[in-house]
N, C-alpha and C positions, 0 to 999 in steps of 0.2 A: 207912800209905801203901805200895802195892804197887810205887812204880817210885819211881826215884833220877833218872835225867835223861832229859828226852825231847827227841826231833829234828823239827823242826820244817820240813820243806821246804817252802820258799815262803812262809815266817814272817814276810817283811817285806808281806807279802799282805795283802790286805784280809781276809780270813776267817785268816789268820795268824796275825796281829799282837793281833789280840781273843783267840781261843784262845792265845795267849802270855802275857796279863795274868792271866787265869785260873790258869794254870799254876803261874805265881810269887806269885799270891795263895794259893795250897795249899803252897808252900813247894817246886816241885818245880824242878831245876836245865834250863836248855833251853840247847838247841843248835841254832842257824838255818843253815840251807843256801837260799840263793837265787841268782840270778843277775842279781838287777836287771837285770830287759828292761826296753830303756830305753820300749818305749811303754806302760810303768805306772809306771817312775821314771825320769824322764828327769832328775831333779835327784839322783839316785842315792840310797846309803842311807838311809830316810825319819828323820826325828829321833825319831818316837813307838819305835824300837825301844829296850829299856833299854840301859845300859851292862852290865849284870850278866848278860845271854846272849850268850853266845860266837858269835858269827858268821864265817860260811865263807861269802864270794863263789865260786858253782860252779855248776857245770849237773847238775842230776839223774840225765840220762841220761849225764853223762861217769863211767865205772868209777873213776877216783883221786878225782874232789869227791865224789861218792857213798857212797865209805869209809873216806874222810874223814868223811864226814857220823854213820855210822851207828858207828863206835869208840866206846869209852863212853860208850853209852845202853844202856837197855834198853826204850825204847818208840819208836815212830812215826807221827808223823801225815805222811802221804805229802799235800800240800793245793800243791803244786806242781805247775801243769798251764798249758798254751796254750791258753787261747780264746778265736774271732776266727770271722767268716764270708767271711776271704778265702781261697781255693781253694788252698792251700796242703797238700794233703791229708795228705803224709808227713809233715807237723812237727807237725799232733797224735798219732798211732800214736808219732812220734819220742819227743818229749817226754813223754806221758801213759802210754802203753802200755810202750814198752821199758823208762821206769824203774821200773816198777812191778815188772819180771820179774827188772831190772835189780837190784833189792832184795833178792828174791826168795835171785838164785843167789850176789849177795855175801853176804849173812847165811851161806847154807849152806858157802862155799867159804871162809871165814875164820872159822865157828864162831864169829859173833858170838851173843852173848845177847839177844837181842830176843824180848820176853816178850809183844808186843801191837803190829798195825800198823793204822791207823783210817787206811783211804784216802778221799781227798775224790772220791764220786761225782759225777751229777748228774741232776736231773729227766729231762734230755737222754736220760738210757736208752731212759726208759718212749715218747718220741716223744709222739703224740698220744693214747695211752692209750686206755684203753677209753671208747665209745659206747655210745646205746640209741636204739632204733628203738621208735616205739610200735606197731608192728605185730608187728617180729620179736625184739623185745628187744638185748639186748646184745651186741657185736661188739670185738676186738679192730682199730682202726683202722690204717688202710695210707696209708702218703704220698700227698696228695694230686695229683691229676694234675696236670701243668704245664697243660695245653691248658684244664680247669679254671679253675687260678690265673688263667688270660689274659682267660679270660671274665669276672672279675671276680666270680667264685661259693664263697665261700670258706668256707660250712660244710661239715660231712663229711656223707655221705650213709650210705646203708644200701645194703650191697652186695647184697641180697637184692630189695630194691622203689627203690632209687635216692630215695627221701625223704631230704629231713634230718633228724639225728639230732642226741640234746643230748649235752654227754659228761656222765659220770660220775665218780667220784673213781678218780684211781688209785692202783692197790695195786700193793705190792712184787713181785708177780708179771708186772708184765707191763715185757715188755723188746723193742721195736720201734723203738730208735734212726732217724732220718730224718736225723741229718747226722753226719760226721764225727768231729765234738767228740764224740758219742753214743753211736758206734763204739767210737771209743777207750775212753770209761768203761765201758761194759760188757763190754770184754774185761779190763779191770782186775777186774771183780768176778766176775769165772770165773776170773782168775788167783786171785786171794784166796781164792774159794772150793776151787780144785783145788788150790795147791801150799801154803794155809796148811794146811786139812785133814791132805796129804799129808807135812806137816812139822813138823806140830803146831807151830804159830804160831797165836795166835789173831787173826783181823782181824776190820772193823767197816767194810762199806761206807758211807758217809753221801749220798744223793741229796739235797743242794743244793736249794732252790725259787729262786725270783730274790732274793736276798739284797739288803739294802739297810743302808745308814749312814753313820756317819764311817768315814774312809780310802778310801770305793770309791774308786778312781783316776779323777780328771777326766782325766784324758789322752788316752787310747783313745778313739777316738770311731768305731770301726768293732762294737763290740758293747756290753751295756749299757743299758737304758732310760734307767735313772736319771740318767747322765754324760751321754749323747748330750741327751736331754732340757735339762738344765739348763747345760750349753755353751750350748746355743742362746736357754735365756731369758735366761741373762745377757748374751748378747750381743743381745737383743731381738728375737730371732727367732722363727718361731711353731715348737714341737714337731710334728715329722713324723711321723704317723700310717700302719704299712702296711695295706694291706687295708682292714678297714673302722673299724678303731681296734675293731672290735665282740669282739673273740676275749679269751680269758680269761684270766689269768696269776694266779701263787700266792705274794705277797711275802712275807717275813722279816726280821726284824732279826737283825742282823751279831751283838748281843748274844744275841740267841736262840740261834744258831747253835755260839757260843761256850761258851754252857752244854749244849748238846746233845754237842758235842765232847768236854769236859771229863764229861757223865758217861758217854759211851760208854766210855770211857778207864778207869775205876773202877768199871762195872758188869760184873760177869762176865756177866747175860745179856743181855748186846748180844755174845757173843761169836760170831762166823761170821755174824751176819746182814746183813742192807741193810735198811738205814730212809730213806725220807723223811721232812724235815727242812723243814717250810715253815709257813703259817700254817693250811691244812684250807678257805682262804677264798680264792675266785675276785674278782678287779677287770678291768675291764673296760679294754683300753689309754686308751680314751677316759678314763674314769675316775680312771685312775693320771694322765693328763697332767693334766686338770682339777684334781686333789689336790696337785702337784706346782706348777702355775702357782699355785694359792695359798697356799702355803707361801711363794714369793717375791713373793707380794704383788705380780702380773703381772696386766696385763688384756688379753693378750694371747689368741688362742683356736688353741687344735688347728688344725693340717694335715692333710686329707685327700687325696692326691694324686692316690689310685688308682693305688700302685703294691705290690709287692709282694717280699719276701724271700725267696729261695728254699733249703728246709729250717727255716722256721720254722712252728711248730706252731700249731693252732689256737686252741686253747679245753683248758689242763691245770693241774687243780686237784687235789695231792694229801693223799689220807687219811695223816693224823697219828695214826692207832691205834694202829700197834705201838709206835714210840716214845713214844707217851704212855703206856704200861702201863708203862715204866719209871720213869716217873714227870715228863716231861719235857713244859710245852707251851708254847706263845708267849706272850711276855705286854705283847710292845713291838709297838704299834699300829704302821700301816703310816703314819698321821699321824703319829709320834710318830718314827717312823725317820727322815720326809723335812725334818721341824724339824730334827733331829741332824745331818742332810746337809748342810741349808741353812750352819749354824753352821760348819759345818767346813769350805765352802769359802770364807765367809767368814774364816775364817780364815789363807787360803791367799795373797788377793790377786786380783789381775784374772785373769779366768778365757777365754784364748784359744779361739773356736771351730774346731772341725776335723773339725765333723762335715758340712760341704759339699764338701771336699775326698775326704772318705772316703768319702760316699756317691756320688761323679763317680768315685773309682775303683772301689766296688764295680757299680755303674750298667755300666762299659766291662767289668768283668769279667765280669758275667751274674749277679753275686747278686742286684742288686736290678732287675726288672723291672716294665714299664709294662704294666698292662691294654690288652687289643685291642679292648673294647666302641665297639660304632659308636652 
């Protein structure tokens, strides 16, 4: 075993708390730094955390929890980040980006020994990824227009002949962020790349796909498919669909994720790179809701409302190749995730909706708007 204890930020996390079990199944000692925000634990420290890692209630970006956090370790997984689509802009750069830098100049200015840091990216980099025109071929895609979204027109076109175009798989090359949350992660993975390089640290971006399982937080009902989705069918309401439920997303199991974590961490060459981390297979929102009402055994049908979220991507489904040459590929079905989910919020008790609430205020804030089609 090459490392003795590792830190864990945002450990009590949904992608955390899985990458924690792992850890202490290899015999390795961990160290949790979170802050329980309360709209993912509003009942505070979750029980699934063990007794046997050391836990520090603390904010990432504060300098004292911070080193606190990172004192006798010598690895870290930085998985401690804000994401939300309410227009809040400085508290992801706050929380994502500073402590990431934040990490950075305390390692160097207190000579800690940190041997390896594996930050938690996310798909959110690559934006809407790359396209293909059957006329002009492939294009790196640009956010879509608002005056677009209104018309109710919501695939990408070809900026050469204005046709629509299908996308393609994205690769770890392409980095055209369209929101905030997106921003933020890809300046984490220039910071990793410029100042681990520059300081011989070695890091491990990881790009996230939509992650699914037990522990996602039912609470949050402002971002999330999966939580927004199933607040609403247990409260027998129909899943709200943006756009046209037609665009294409890339899910994962939370256990996937977790052994992807666990061998980045052990494999020397995942050293200095960025991998996506998803399943390589596209489902359709429609799809996913469909999948999801019958796992809870609903006869309920999708919502279409015809309105739309602003800074959400199209249709992004990413290639799993370089992480699979390490030897790493999915192998928990996306059916097999939302059974898991199911169980576990059965497990919880009656489950409050708050995704009408959430969506009336991101509505008045301007995230989510209504098509102009006459």
């Amino acid at each position: 075993m090459k490392y003795h204890k590792v830190l864990v930020t945002g450990g009590a996390g949904f992608i955390g708390s899985h990458t924690i079990d792992l850890l202490l199944k290899k015999g390795y000692s961990v160290k949790i730094l979170d802050n329980l925000q309360e709209r993912v634990h509003p009942k505070g420290k979750p029980d699934y955390i063990p007794n046997e890692v050391e836990f520090i209630k603390g904010d990432v970006a504060n300098p004292k929890d911070l080193l606190k956090g990172l004192k006798g370790v010598d690895a870290v997984y930085h998985l401690a980040a804000y994401q939300d689509y309410l227009p809040d802009f400085s508290h992801f750069i706050h929380t994502n980006t500073e402590s990431s830098a934040l990490m950075f100049e305390l390692i160097l200015q207190h000579k800690l020994p940190i041997k390896k840091i594996i930050f938690a990216s996310s798909q959110a980099v690559a934006g809407d990824g790359k396209w293909k025109c059957s006329v002009h071929g492939k294009f790196w895609a640009v956010q879509r227009p608002l005056v677009q979204l209104e018309r109710g027109e919501w695939d990408l076109k070809c900026p050469n002949c204005g046709k629509p175009a299908k996308n393609v798989l994205m690769t770890e090359d392409i980095a055209r962020p369209t929101t905030t949350y997106g921003v933020s992660k890809y300046v984490i993975e220039l910071l990793a790349d410029v100042l681990g390089k520059k300081h011989g640290i070695p890091t491990v971006c990881m790009r996230y796909t939509y992650v699914q399982g037990p522990r996602n937080s039912i609470y949050n009902a402002y971002s999330g498919i999966a939580r927004v989705f199933a607040q609403r069918i247990l409260n027998n309401k129909r899943p709200v669909l943006f756009e046209d439920g037609l665009g294409l997303k890339d899910y994962v199991s939370v256990y996937d994720v977790a052994a992807a974590n666990l061998l980045v961490l052990e494999d020397n060459r995942a050293n200095n790179r960025v991998f996506f981390v998803g399943s390589g297979r596209g489902y359709t929102n429609l799809s996913f809701a469909k999948i999801i009402l019958r796992m809870f055994d609903s006869s309920l049908e999708p919502e279409i409302p015809g309105i739309f979220r602003l800074g959400d991507t199209r249709s992004t489904v990413s290639s799993i190749k370089a992480i699979s040459k390490l030897g790493w590929k999915p192998k928990v079905s996306l059916e097999k995730s939302m059974q898991q989910y199911k169980e576990y919020l059965e497990s919880l008790g009656p489950i409050e909706d708050r995704s009408d609430e959430a969506f009336k205020k991101m509505m008045a804030l301007g995230v989510i708007r209504k098509t102009k089609k006459t």
